[in-house]
One Martini backbone bead per residue (centre of mass of N, CA, C, O) as a GRO file, in nm:
protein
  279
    1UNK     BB    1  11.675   8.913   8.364
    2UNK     BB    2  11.352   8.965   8.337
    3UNK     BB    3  11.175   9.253   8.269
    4UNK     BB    4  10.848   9.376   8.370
    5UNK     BB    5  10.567   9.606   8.264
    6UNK     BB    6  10.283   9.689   8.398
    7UNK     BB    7   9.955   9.763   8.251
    8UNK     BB    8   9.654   9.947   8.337
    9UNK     BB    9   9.302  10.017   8.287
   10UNK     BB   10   9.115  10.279   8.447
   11UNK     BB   11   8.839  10.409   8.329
   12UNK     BB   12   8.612  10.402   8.470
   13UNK     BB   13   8.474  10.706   8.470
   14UNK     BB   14   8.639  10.805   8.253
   15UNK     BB   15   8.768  11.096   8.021
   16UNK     BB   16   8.946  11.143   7.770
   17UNK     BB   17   9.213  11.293   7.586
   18UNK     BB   18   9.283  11.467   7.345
   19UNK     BB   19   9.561  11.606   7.331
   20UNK     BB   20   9.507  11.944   7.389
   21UNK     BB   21   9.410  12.193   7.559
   22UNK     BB   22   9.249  12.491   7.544
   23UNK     BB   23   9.324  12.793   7.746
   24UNK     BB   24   9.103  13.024   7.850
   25UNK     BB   25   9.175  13.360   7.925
   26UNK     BB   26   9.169  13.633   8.122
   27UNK     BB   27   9.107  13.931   8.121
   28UNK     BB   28   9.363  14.202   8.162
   29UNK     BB   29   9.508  14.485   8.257
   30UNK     BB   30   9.785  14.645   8.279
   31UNK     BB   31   9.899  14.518   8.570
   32UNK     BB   32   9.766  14.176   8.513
   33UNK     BB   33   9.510  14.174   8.621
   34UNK     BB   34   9.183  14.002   8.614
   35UNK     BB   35   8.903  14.052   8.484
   36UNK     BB   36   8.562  14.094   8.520
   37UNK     BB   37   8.393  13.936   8.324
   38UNK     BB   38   8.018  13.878   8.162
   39UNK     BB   39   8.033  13.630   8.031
   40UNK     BB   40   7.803  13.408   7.946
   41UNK     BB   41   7.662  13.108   8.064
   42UNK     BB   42   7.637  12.993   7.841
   43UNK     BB   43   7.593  13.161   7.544
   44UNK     BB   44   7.268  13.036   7.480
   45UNK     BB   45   7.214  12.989   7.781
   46UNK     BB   46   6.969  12.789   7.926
   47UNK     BB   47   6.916  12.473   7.947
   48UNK     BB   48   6.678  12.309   7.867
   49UNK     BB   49   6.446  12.252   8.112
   50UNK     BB   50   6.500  12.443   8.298
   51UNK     BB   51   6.440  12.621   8.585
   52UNK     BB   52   6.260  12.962   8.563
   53UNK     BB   53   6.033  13.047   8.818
   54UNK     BB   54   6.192  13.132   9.101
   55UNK     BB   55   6.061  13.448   9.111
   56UNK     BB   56   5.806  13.461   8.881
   57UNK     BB   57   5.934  13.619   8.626
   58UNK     BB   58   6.115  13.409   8.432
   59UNK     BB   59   6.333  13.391   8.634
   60UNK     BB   60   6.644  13.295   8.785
   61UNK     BB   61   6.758  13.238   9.120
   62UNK     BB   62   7.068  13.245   9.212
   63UNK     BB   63   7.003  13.360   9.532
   64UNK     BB   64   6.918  13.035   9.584
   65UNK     BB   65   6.937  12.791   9.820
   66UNK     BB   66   6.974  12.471   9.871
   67UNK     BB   67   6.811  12.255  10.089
   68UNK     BB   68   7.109  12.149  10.168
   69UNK     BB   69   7.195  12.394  10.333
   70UNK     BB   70   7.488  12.296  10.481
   71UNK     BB   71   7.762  12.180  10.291
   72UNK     BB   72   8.068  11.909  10.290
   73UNK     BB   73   8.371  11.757  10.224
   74UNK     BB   74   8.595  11.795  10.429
   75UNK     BB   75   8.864  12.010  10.296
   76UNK     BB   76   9.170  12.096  10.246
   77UNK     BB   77   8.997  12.378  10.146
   78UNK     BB   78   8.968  12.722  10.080
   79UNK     BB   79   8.783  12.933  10.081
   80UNK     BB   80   8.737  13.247   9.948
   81UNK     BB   81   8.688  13.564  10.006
   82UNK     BB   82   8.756  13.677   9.722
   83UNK     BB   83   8.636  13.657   9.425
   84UNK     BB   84   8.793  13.576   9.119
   85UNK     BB   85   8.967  13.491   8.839
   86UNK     BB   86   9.255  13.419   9.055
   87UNK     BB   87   9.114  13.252   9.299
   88UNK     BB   88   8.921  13.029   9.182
   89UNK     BB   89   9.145  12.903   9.014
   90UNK     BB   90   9.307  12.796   9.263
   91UNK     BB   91   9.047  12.646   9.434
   92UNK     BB   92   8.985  12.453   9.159
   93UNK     BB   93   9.296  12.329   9.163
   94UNK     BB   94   9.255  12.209   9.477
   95UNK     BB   95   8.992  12.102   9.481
   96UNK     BB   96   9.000  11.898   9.312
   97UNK     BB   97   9.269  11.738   9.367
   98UNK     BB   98   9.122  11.607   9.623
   99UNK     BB   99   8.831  11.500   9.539
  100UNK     BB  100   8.954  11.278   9.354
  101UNK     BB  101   9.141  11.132   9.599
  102UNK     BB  102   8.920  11.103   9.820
  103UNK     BB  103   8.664  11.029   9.633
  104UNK     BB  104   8.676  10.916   9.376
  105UNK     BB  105   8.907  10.739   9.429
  106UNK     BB  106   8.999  10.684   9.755
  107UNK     BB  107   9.331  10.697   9.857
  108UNK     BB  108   9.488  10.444  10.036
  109UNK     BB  109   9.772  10.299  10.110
  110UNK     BB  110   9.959   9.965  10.144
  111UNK     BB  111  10.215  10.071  10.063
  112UNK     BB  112  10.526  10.244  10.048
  113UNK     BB  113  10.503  10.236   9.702
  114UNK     BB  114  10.277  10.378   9.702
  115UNK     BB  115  10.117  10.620   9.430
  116UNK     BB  116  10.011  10.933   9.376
  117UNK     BB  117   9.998  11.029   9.035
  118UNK     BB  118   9.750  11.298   9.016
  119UNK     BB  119   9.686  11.582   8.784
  120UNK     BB  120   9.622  11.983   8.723
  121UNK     BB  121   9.384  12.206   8.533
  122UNK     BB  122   9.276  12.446   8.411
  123UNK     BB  123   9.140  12.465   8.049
  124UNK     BB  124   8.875  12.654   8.147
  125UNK     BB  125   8.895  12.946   8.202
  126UNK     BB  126   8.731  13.180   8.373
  127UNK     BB  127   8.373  13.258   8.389
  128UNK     BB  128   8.072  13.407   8.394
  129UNK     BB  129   7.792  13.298   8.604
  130UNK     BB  130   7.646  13.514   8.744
  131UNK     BB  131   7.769  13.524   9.058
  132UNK     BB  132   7.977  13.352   8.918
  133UNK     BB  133   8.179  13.046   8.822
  134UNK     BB  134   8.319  12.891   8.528
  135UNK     BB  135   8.516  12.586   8.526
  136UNK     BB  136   8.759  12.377   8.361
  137UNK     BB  137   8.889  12.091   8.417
  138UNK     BB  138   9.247  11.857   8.347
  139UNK     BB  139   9.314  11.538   8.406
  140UNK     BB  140   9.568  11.300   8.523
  141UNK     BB  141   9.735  11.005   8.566
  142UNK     BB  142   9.865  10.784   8.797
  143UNK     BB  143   9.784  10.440   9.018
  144UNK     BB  144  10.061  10.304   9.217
  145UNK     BB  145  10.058   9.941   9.271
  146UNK     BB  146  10.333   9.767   9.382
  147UNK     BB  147  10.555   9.518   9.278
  148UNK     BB  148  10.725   9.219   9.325
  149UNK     BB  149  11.081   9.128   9.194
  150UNK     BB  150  11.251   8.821   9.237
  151UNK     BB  151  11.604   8.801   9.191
  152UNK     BB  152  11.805   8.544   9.106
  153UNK     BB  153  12.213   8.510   9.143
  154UNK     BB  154  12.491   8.377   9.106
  155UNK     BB  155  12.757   8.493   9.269
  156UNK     BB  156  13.033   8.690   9.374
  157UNK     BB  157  13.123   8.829   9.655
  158UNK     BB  158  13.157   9.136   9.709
  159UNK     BB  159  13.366   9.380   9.822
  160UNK     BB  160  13.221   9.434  10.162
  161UNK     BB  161  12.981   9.262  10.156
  162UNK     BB  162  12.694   9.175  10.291
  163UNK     BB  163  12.610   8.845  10.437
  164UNK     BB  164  12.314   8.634  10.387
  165UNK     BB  165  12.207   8.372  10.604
  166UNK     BB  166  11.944   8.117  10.550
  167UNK     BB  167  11.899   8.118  10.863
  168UNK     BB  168  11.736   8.421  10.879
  169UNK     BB  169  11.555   8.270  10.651
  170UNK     BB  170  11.189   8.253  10.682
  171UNK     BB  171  11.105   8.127  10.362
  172UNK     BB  172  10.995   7.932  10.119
  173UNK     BB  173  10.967   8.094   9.857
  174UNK     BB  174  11.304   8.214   9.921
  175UNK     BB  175  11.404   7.901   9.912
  176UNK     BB  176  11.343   7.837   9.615
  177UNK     BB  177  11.467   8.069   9.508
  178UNK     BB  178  11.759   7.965   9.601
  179UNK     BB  179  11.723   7.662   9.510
  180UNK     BB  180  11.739   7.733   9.160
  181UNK     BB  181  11.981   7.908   9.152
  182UNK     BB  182  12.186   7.706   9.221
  183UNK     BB  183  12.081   7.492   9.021
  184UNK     BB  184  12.071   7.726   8.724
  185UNK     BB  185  12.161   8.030   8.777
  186UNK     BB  186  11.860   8.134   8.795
  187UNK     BB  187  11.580   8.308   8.962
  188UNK     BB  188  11.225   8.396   8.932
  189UNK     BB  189  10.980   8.618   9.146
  190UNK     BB  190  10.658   8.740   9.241
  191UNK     BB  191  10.450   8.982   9.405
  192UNK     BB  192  10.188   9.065   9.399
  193UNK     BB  193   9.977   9.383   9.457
  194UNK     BB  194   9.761   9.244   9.579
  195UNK     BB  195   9.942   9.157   9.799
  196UNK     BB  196  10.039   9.328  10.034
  197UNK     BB  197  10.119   9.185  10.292
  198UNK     BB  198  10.344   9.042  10.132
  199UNK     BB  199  10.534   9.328  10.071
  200UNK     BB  200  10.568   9.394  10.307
  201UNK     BB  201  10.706   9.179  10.449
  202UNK     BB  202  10.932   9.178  10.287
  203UNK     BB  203  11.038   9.429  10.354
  204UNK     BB  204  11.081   9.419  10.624
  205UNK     BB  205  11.282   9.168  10.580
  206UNK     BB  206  11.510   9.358  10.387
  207UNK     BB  207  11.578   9.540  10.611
  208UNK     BB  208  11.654   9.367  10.840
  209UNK     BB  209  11.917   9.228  10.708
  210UNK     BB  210  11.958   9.543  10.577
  211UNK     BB  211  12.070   9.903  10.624
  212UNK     BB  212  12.078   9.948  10.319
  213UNK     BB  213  11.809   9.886  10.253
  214UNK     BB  214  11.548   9.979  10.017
  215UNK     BB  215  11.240  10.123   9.876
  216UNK     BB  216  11.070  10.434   9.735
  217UNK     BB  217  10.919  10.308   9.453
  218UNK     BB  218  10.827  10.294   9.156
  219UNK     BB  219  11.121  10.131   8.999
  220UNK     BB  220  11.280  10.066   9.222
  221UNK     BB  221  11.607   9.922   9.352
  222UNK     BB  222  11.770   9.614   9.495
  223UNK     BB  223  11.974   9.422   9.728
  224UNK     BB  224  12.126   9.073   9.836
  225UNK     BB  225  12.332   8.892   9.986
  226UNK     BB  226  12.325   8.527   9.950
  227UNK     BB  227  12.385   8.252  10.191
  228UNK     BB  228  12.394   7.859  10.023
  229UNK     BB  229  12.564   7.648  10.114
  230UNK     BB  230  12.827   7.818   9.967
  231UNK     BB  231  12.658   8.031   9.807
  232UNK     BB  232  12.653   8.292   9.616
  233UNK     BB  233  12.368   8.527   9.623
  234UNK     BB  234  12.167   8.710   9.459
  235UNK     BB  235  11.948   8.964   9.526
  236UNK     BB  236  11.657   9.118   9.364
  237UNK     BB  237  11.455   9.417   9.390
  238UNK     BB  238  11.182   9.507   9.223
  239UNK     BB  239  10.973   9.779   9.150
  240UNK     BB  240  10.695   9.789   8.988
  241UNK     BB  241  10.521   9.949   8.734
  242UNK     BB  242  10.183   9.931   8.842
  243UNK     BB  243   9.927  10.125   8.678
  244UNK     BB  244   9.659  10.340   8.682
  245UNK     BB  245   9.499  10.522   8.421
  246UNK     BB  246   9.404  10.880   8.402
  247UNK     BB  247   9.111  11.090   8.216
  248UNK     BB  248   8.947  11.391   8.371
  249UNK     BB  249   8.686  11.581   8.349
  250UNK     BB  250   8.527  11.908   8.577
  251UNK     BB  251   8.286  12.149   8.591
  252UNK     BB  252   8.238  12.471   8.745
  253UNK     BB  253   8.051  12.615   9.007
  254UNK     BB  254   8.127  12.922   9.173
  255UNK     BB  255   8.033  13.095   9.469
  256UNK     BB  256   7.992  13.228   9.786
  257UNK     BB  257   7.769  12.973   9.842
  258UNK     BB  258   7.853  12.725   9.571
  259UNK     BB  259   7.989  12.394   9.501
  260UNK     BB  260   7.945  12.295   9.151
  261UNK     BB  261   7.973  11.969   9.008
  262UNK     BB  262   8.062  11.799   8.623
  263UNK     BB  263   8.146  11.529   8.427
  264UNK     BB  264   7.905  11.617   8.255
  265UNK     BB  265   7.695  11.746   7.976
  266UNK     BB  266   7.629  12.001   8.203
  267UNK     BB  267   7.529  12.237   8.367
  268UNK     BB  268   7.707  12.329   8.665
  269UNK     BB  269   7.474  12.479   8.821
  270UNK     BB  270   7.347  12.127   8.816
  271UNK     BB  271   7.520  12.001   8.982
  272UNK     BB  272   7.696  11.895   9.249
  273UNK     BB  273   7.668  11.927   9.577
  274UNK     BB  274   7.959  12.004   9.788
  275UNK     BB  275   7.916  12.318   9.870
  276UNK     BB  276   7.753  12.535  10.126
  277UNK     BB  277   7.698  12.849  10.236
  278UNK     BB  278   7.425  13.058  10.436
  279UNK     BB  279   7.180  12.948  10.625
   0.00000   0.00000   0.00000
């Protein structure tokens, strides 16, 4: 029976990442802790257009919160107590982690079969600008929407194995298709990852059926043999790894009072305000 594997780019709204990044260390101490470098960002100022009179004096004004604080987007990622080079990078790549599956993708499982397997890591930084730090997030990896291939084949009754009759399936879809494989010695359907509720309804079929069945997720098979009218076909089901591929990178700016994000190539400093809190 021929196996094929469905793959699909999703990348809407998502940056390439070419081959690997080079991650900038923060400098370390004899001890091997983080020192807090005074490095601003960007290195060349504030980007053209940036408004700098919050103060009055021609300069901005870093503890300045904006008019919409406080705001959060209730994730379950702690805001550190004090913030360093290496509190800053571990909240920040928890935090990305979370915003992306939450916000970003939205996801949600819809069969026991889905999987999310998207991860990532600081790839630059962290730096200090202002009162706080700007850290650049790069992520992949892909998001598993698994549809099932069910191939049927005659063949001899495995010696020990449960029978399943035919009497037990009230299903069109499978009675086509155990009667085409008696028919001409094997027979194959799909079906597809969109349609959930048929998934899921299979495999709750094929557990009630057999307590040795399983499929724990992408790519996983099993079995189970039926009895067609004195004629044993064995079912094959196989979870295929139909999954959309993501590579993203996103930007932050950290201070003990604002977490500001941006996956355009602009001052993270005035990124989307997701979280604020002291007013």
């Amino acid at each position: 029976m021929n196996r094929r594997t469905l793959l699909t780019l999703l990348g809407a709204g998502t940056v390439s990442l070419a081959g690997c990044t080079n991650r900038s260390e923060p400098a370390e101490t004899d001890d091997g802790t983080p020192t807090e470098t005074e490095t601003p960002y960007p290195s060349d100022g504030i980007p053209e257009g940036t408004d700098t009179t919050a103060t009055g004096d021609g300069t901005a004004d870093p503890r300045a919160l904006p008019d919409d604080c406080p705001t959060t987007q209730d994730l379950d990622v702690e805001w550190p107590t004090d913030l360093d080079a290496k509190t800053v990078e571990s909240f920040v790549e928890a935090y990305e982690h979370e915003y992306h599956r939450e916000v970003v993708v939205a996801y949600e499982p819809e069969t026991p079969l889905d999987e999310y397997g998207l991860s990532g890591s600081v790839s630059e930084g962290p730096r200090r600008a202002d009162d706080g730090w700007v850290l650049t997030y790069s992520g992949s990896g892909g998001v598993y929407r698994p549809g099932l291939f069910l191939g049927a084949q005659t063949t001899d009754a495995p010696e020990g194995a449960d029978v399943v009759s035919t009497d037990e399936i009230d299903d069109e879809r499978l009675t086509e298709l155990f009667t085409e494989a008696v028919d001409t010695g094997e027979a194959e359907v799909h079906v597809d990852r969109q349609d959930a509720e048929a998934v899921n309804r299979y495999l709750d079929l094929f557990e009630s059926l057999s307590d040795d069945f399983a499929l724990s997720g992408p790519g996983d098979s099993d079995s189970l043999s039926v009895d067609v009218d004195g004629t044993v076909v064995e079912l094959d089901v196989t979870a295929d790894n139909f999954h959309g591929d993501y590579w993203w990178t996103a930007t932050y700016y950290v201070d003990e009072r604002v977490v500001r994000r941006t996956d355009k190539d602009t001052d993270p400093r005035d990124g989307d305000l997701l979280e604020c809190q002291g007013r």
